[in-house]
C-alpha distance (Angstrom), angle and dihedral (degrees) to the residues before:
residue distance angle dihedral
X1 . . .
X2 3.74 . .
X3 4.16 110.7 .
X4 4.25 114.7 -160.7
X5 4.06 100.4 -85.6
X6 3.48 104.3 159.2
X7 4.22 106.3 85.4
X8 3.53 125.5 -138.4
X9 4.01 130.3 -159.8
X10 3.59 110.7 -94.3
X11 3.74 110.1 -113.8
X12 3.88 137.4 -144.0
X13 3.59 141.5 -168.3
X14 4.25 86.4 -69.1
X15 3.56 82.9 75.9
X16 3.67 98.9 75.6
X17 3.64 89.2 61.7
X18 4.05 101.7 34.5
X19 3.26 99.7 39.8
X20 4.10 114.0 119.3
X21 4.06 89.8 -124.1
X22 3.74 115.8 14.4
X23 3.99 116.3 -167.9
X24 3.75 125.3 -154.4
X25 4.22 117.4 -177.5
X26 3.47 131.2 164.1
X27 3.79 128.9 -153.6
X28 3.97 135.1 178.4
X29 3.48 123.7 -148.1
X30 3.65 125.5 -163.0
X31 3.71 97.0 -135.1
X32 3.59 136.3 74.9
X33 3.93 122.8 -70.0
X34 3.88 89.3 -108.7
X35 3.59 96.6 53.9
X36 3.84 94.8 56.8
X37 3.51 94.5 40.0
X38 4.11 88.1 49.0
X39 4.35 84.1 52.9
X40 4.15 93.6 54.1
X41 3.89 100.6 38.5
X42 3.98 88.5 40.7
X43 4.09 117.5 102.2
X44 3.72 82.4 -114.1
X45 3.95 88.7 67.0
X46 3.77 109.3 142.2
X47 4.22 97.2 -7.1
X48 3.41 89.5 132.0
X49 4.03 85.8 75.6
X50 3.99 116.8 90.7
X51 3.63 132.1 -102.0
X52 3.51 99.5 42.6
X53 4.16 95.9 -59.8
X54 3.57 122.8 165.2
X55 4.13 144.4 115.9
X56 3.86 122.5 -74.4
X57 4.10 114.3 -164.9
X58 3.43 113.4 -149.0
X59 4.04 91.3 -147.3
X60 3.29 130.0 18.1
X61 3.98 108.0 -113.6
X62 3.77 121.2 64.2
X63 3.67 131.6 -121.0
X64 3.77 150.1 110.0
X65 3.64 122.8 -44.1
X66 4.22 87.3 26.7
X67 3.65 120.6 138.2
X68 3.60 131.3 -149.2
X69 3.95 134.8 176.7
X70 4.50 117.9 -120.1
X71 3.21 127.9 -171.6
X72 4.11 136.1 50.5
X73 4.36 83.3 -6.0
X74 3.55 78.5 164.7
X75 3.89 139.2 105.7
X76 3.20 116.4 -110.1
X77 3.89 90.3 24.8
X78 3.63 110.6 51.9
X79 3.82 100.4 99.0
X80 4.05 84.9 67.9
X81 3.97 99.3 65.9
X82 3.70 145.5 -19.1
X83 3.85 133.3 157.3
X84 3.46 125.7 -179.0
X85 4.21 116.9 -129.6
X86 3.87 136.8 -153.9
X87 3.80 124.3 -153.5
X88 3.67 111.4 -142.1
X89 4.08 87.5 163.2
X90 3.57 120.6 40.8
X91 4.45 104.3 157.4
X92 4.12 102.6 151.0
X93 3.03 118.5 -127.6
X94 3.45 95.1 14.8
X95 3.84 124.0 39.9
X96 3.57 136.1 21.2
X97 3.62 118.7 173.0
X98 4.35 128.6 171.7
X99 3.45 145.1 151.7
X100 3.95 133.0 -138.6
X101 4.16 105.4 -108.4
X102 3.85 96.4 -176.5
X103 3.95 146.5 -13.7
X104 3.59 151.3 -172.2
X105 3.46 95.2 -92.2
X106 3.26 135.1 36.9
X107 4.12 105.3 -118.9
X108 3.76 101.0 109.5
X109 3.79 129.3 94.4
X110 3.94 82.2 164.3
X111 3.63 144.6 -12.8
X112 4.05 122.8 -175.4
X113 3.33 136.4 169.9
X114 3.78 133.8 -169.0
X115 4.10 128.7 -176.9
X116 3.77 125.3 -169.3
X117 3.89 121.9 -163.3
X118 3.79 114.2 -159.2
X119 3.77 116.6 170.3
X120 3.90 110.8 -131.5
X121 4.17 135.3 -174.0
X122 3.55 91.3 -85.4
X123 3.97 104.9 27.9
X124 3.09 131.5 -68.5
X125 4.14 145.6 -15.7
X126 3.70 115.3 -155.3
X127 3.72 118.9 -160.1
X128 3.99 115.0 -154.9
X129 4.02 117.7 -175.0
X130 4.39 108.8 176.2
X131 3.38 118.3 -175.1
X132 3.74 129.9 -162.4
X133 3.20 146.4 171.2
X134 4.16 121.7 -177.6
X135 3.57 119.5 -134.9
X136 3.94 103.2 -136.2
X137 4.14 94.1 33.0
X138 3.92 108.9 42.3
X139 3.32 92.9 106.8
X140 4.32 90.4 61.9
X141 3.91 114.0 87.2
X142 3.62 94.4 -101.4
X143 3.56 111.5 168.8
X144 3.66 91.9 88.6
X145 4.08 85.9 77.1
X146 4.00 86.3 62.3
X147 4.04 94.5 89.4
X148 4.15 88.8 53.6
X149 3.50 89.4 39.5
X150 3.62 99.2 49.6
X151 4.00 86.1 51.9
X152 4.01 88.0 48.3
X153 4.02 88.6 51.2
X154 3.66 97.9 42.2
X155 4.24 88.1 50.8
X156 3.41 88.6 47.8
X157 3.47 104.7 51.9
X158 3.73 114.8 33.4
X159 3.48 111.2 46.0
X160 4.02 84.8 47.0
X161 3.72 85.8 48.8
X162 3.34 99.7 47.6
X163 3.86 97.2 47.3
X164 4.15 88.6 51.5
X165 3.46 93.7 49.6
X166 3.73 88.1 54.5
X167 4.01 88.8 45.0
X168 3.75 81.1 53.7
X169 3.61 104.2 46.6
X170 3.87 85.9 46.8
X171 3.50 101.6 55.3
X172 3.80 92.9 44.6
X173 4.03 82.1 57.8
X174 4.07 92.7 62.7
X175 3.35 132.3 98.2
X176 3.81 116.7 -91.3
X177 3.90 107.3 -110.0
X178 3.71 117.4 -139.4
């Protein structure tokens, strides 16, 4: 199985404003704050993506300075993708901020992202910022991809986040089994 060998430069918060394509969506939910912050920090975080995709926590507990594997975490996927990511914000329910610090291949200069939880009157608005910058293309003017991206990113993450937080809510509905 291939593990994330290729490093990448630690980011910070610079890297929402440096980065060669920066992407800012918003989505409301119509549940609770803790309910979609309980669907993105869960193990289940981003399953709803093909090939096997997902998170994979290195510990159990959750805090700064934690790293966890995205990507294809799952057999028989991993050779496809894997990166390696830092927390250097972990604030529940509110914040979560981290950076990719390596991969299995070598196309990142730098990867960030950055979620904001605000509750609103019906739910709750989540803020996403990604940065990135490719490895072999930084140099080409790239922030004219943000528009398609930002459609990409916003498909990708909240009808997958909606339907988890639904899984979620319905298995915390059922009976306990003993």
């Amino acid at each position: 199985m291939l593990a994330p060998q290729c490093r990448v430069p630690m980011a910070d918060d610079s890297a929402f404003e440096s980065a060669a394509i920066v992407l800012r969506t918003s989505h409301t939910f119509s549940v609770p704050i803790g309910q979609v912050w309980a669907a993105l920090d869960s193990d289940h975080a981003w399953s709803w993506l093909p090939f096997g995709c997902g998170v994979r926590y290195d510990e159990p507990g959750r805090r700064v300075g934690m790293e966890r594997e995205m990507g294809t975490v799952s057999a028989p996927w991993r050779f496809l993708w894997i990166q390696r990511e830092r927390f250097w914000r972990y604030e529940p329910p509110h914040r979560i901020t981290y950076a990719a610090v390596a991969g299995t291949w070598p196309l990142l200069k730098l990867w960030a992202e950055d979620y904001v939880f605000t509750s609103v009157p019906d739910g709750c608005m989540l803020e996403w910022t990604v940065a990135i910058t490719p490895r072999f293309v930084s140099w080409l003017p790239l922030r004219w991809l943000q528009p398609l991206l930002c459609v990409v990113f916003t498909w990708g993450l909240r009808p997958g986040l909606r339907s988890l937080i639904e899984l979620l809510d319905g298995a915390s509905h059922l009976p306990e089994v003993r």
